[in-house]
C-alpha positions in Angstrom: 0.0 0.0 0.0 1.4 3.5 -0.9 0.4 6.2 1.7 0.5 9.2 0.4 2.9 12.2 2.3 1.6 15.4 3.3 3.2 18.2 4.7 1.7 22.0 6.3 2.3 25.0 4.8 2.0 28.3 5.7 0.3 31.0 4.0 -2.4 33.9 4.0 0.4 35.8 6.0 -0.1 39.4 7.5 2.6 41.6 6.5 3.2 42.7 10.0 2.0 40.1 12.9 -0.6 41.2 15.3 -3.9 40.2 17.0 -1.8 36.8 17.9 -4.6 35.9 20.5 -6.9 35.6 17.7 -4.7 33.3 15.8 -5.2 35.1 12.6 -1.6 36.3 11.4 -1.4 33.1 8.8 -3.2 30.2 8.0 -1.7 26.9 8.1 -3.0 23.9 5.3 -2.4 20.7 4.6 -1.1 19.5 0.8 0.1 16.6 -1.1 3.8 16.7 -0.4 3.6 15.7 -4.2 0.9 17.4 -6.5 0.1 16.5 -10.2 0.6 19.2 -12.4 -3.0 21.1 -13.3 -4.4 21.1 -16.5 -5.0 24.7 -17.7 -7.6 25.2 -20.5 -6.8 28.7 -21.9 -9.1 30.0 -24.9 -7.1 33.6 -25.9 -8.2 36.3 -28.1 -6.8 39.5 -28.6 -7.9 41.6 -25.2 -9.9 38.0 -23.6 -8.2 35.2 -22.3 -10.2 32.3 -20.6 -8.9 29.9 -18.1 -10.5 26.9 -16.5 -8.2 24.7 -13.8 -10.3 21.8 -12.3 -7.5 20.4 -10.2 -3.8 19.9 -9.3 -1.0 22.6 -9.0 -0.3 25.5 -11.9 0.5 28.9 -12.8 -0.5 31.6 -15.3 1.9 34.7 -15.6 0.2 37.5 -17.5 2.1 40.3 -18.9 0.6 43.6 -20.3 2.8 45.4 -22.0 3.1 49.6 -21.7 -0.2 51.0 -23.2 -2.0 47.4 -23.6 -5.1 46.7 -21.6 -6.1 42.6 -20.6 -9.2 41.1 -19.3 -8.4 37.4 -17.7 -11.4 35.2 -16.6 -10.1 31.9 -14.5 -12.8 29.6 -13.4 -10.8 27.3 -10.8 -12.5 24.1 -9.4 -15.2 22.0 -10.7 -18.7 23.2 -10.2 -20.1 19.9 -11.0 -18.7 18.7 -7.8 -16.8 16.4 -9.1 -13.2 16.8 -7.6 -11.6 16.4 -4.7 -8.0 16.8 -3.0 -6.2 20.0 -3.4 -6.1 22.8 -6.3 -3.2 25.4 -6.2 -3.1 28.3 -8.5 -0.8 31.0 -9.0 -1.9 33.9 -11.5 1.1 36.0 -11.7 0.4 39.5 -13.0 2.8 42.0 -14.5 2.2 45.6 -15.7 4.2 48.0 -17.7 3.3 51.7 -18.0 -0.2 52.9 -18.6 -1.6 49.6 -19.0 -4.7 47.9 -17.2 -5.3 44.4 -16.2 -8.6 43.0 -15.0 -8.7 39.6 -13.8 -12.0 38.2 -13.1 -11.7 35.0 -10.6 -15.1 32.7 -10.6 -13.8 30.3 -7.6 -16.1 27.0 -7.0 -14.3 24.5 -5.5 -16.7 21.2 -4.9 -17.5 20.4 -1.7 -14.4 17.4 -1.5 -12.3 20.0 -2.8 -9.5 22.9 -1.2 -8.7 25.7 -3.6 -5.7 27.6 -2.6 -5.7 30.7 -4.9 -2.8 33.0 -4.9 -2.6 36.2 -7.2 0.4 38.4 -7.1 0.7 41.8 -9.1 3.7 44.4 -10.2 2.4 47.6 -11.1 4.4 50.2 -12.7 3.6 54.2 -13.1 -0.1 54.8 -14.1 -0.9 50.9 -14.4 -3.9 49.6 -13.1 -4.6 46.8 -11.5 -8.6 45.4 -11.4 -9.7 42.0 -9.4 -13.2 40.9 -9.4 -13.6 37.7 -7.5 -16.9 35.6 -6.9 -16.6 32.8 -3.7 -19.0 30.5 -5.2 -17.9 26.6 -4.4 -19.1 24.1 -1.5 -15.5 23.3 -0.7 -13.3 25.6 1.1 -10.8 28.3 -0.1 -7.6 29.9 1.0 -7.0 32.9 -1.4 -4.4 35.7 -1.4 -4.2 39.0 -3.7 -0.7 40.5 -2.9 -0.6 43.8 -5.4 2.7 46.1 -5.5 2.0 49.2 -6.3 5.5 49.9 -7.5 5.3 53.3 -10.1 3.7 56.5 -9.6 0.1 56.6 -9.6 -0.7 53.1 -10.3 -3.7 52.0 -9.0 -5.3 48.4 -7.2 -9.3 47.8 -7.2 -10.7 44.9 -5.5 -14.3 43.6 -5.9 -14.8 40.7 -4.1 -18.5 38.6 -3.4 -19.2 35.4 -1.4 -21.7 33.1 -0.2 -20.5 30.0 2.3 -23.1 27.7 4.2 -23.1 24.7 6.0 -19.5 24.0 7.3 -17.4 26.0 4.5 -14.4 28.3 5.3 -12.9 31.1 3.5 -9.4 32.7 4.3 -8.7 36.3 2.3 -5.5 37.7 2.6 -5.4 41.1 0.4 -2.8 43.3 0.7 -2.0 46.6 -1.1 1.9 47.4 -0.8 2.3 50.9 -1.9 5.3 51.9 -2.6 5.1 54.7 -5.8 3.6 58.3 -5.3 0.2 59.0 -5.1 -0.6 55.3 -5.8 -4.4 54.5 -5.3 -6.2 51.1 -3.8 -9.9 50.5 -3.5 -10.9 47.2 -1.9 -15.1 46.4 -1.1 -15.8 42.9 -0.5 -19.6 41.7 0.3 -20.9 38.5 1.4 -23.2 36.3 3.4 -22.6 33.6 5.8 -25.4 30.9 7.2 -25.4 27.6 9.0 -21.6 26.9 10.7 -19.5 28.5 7.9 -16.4 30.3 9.1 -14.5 33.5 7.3 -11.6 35.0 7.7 -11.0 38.0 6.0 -7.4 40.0 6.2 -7.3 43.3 4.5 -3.7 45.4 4.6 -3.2 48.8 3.4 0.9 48.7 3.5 2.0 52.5 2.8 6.0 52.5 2.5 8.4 55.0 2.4 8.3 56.9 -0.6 4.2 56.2 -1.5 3.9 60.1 -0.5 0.4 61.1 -1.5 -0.8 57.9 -1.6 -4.6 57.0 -0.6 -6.0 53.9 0.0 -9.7 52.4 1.4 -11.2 49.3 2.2 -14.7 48.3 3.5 -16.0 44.9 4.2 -20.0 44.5 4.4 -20.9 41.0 5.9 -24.7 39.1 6.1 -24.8 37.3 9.1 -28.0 34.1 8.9 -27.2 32.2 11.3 -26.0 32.0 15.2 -23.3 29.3 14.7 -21.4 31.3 12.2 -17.8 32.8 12.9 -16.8 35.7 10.9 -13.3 37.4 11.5 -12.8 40.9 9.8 -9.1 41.9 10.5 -8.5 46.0 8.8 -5.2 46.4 8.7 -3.4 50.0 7.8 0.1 50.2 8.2 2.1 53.4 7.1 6.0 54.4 7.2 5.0 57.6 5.0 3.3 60.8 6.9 2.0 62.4 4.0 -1.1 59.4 3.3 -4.5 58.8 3.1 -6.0 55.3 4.7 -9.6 54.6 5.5 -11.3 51.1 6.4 -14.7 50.2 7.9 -16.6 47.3 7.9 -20.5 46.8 8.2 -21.7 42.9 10.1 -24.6 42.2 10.9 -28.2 39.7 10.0 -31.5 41.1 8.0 -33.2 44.0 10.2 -37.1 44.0 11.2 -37.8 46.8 8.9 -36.6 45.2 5.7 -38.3 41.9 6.9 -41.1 44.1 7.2 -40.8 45.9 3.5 -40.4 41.5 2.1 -43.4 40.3 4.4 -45.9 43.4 3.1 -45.1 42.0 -0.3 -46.2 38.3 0.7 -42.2 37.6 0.6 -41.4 35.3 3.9 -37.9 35.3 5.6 -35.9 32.2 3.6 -36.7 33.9 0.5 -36.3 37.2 1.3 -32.7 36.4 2.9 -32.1 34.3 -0.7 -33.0 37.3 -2.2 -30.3 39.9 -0.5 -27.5 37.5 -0.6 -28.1 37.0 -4.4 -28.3 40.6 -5.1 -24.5 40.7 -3.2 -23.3 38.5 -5.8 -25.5 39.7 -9.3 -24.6 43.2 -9.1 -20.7 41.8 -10.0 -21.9 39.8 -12.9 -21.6 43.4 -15.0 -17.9 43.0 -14.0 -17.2 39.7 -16.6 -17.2 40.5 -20.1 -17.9 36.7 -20.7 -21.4 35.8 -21.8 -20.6 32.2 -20.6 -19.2 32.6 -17.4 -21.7 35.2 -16.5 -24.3 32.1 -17.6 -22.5 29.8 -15.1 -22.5 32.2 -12.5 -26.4 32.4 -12.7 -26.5 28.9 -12.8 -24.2 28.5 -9.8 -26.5 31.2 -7.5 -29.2 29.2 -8.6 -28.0 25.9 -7.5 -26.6 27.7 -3.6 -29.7 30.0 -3.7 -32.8 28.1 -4.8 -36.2 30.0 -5.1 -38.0 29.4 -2.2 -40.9 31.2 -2.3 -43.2 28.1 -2.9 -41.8 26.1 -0.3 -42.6 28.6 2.2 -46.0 29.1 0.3 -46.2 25.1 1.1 -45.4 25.2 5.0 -47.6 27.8 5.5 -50.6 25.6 3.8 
């Protein structure tokens, strides 16, 4: 009998460790101490280039050259459900001057499945740097976005959506290194949580020396469905440069009586109504893919998490 060898990794790591009695600096995960090499499906056209991993370990590096602009869209993990083990992916961006990359993540690992996602960036002076990711597997996902904001007034924006039920866990590490003048970050994430799913999300605004006149924000709005959730939103602004501009917030919290209220007076009961807020989290980034297909599969997908329930409700009460 072969037995096959694991080993721990580290990653998910906060520039600068703090909050240890939260136990949130890293995350530590379990691999394959030998993975097969993924198989990458890359369709490419002149300004689109499709990518679909479904399982093993890979990389994509990207390079837009000074003036170009690229749109990547990566689907990673099977949402037929029909993988398991480990996926690793690292999409490696690089920008030249005056150029603009916008990758476009549709993650959906299956519920046997870990996806650990990585995307690192190099941004040079007036580059721009665009992320939009949708969290919508049944397995659970480790994902990191480090951008380095290297020439003058490049620029990072995040966009990212999730849903996680039952037992799922997500881990976000984002970071924005600044390091050029008058560089530029924009981070939003929105999501819901329900059942006993757990979330971890890290968000550092790194302003080193030299990023004078740089400005950077980062808000994190969360929908809370359950009591046996755990949610973890760790801001993060660190600066070695007086002359900066950081701002973070975050919004947590479940459905409020007056918006059950607004659902119920429309003959709208609580399942569906709470179906119907965490969708519109997720649809309003669906203008974000330029993909006619992937935005298809992304319907598809919030249909299979988010069923319609009306009717079943409509039943119970019967």
């Amino acid at each position: 009998i072969i037995m096959e060898q694991n080993r721990e990794i580290k990653i998910n790591q906060l520039p600068s460790k703090t909050w240890h009695w939260l136990h949130v600096n890293e995350a530590v995960v379990t691999v394959p101490e030998k993975m097969e090499e993924a198989a990458i499906k890359i369709e490419e056209t002149d300004q689109l280039v499709k990518v679909k991993v479904a399982a093993g370990e890979g990389s994509l590096p990207v390079k837009a050259e000074a003036g170009k602009e690229i749109t990547v869209v990566e689907q990673l993990g099977s949402p037929e459900g029909k993988e398991n083990g480990t996926l690793k992916f690292h999409t490696e961006l690089e920008l030249q001057e005056n150029s603009h990359i916008h990758l476009i993540q549709i993650c959906m690992p299956s519920e046997g499945q870990t996806l650990i996602n990585k995307v690192t960036a190099k941004a040079e002076k007036n580059a721009r740097v665009s992320v939009t990711q949708l969290f919508l597997g049944t397995g659970n996902t480790y994902s990191e976005v480090n951008a380095g904001l290297l020439g003058r007034k490049s620029d990072l924006t995040v966009k990212i959506g999730y849903f996680l039920q039952k037992e799922q866990k997500l881990d976000i590490n984002l970071i924005a290194d600044h390091r050029g003048e008058k560089t530029t970050c924009d981070i939003t994430a929105e999501g819901t949580l329900k059942d006993k799913a757990q979330k971890l999300f890290r968000g550092t605004i790194d302003f080193k020396k030299g990023a004078c006149g740089a400005k950077g924000s980062e808000v994190e709005e969360v929908l809370l469905l359950s009591d046996d959730i755990v949610n973890k939103t760790i801001p993060l602004i660190l600066c070695a440069e007086e002359d900066v501009e950081g701002n973070h917030g975050a919004t947590i919290g479940e459905l409020d009586e007056e918006t059950l209220f607004y659902f119920a007076a429309r003959g709208i009961g609580r399942k569906t109504a709470e179906n119907m807020m965490a969708r519109a989290k997720l649809e309003k980034l669906c203008p974000e893919i330029p993909d006619e297909e992937t935005r298809q599969l992304v319907m598809e997908q919030l249909e299979k998490l988010m069923p319609e329930t009306a009717r079943e409700e409509n039943a119970d009460e019967a």
